[in-house]
N, C-alpha and C positions, 0 to 999 in steps of 0.2 A: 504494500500500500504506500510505503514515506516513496520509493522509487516510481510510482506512477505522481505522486502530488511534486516531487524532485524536479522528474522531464514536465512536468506543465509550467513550472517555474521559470525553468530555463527555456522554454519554448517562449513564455510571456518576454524573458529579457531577451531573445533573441528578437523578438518582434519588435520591443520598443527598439532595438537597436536597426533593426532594419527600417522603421519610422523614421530614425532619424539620420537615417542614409539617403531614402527620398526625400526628405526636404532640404537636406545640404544640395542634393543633384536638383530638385525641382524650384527653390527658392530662387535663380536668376533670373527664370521664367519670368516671372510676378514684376508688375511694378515699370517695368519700360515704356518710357513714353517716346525713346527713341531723339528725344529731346537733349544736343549737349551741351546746354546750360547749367552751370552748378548752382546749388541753392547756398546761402549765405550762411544755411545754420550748418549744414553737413560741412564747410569749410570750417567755420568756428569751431564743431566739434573736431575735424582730424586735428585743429592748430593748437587746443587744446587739451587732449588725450593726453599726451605725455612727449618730454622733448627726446628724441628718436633718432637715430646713426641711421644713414645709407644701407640697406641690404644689400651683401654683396654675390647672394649665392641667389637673387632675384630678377629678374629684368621689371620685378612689377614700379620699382619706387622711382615716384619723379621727379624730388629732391630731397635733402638731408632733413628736412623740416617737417616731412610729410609721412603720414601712419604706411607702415606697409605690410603684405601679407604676414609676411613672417612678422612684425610688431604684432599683428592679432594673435597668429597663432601661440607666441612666447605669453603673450598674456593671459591666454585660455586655457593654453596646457596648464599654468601656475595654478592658477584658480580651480582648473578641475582637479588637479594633484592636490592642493591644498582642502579639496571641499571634501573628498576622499574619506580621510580617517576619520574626520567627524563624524559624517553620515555611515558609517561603519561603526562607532560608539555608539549613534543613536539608533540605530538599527540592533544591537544588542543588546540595550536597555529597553526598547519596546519589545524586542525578540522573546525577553524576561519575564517581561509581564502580559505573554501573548497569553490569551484563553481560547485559541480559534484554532488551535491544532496549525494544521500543516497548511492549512489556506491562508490563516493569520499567518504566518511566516513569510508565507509567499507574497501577499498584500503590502508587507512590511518591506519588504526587500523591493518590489515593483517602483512602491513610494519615493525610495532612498533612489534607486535606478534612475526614476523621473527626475528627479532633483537637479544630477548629473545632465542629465538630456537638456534640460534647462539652460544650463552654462555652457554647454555644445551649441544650442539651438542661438544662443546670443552671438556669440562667437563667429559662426558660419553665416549668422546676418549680417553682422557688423561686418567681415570680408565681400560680401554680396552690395552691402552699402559700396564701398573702396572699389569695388570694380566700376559700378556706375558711374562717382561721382569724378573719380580718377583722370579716366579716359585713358587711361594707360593700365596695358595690361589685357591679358585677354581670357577668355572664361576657361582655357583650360588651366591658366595659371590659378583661378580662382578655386574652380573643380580639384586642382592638385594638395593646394591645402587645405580647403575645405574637411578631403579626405585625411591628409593628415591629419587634423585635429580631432576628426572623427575616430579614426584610430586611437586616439589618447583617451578619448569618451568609453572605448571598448575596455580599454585595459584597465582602466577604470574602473568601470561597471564591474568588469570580472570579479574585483578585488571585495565590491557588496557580494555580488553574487555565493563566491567562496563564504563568506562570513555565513549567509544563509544555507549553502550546505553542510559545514560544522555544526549549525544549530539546530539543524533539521535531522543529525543523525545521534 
């Protein structure tokens, strides 16, 4: 029985994670007006994010002063590493006080999982924002780290996930 409630778990987090593989792929789609006019706030936002070096491993950056792929991705991967253990303690303190058996577990860990997806889903917008506003750059550069950081959102997850198979056995 824990090995059939196990694989639905892992079935649920494979799903949220493949959710948030189509929206990193589907998200450039949205939103083009085809229009390349930049709006005033999305410049005030890249000029104030953070002061930021030249990528040199990029063709996306179009000057030293400006966010670039990689600037997002270093910030996201942080964040998602950093949101990690936490939500891995609180996941074992509500894990603690689960009364739902092996659905409550699963619920718990789905939660924790979403959390994650959240700071990927910002992340791969805010790159999606930088390709429009840019003009520089092109969508497979965009698609290329997207997917890297969505990579980082996996190994992530895995690290809930594992907590939820210790606790489920």
């Amino acid at each position: 029985m824990k090995r059939r409630e196990t694989a639905t778990c892992v079935a649920k987090v494979a799903a949220a994670a493949l959710c948030a593989v189509a929206l990193v792929l589907g998200l450039p789609a949205c939103g083009r007006s085809g229009s390349s006019d930049q709006s005033s706030s999305a410049t005030s936002e890249e000029d104030s994010s953070s002061s930021t070096t030249a990528s040199t491993t990029t063709a996306t950056t179009n000057t030293d002063s400006e966010t670039t792929y990689e600037d997002i991705y270093n910030e996201y991967t942080q964040k998602l590493q950093d949101a990690t253990p936490g939500l891995i303690d609180e996941y074992n303190q509500e894990a603690a006080a689960n009364t739902d058996g092996m659905t409550g577990l699963a619920t718990i860990c789905n939660k924790k999982i979403s959390e994650l997806a959240k700071i990927n889903t910002e992340g791969t917008k805010k790159m999606a924002q930088l390709m429009y506003t840019s003009g520089n750059g092109s969508y497979q550069d965009y698609e290329d780290w997207a997917m890297k950081l969505s990579d980082v959102y996996t190994t992530e997850a895995q690290k809930i996930t594992d907590a939820y198979t210790s606790s489920a056995m």
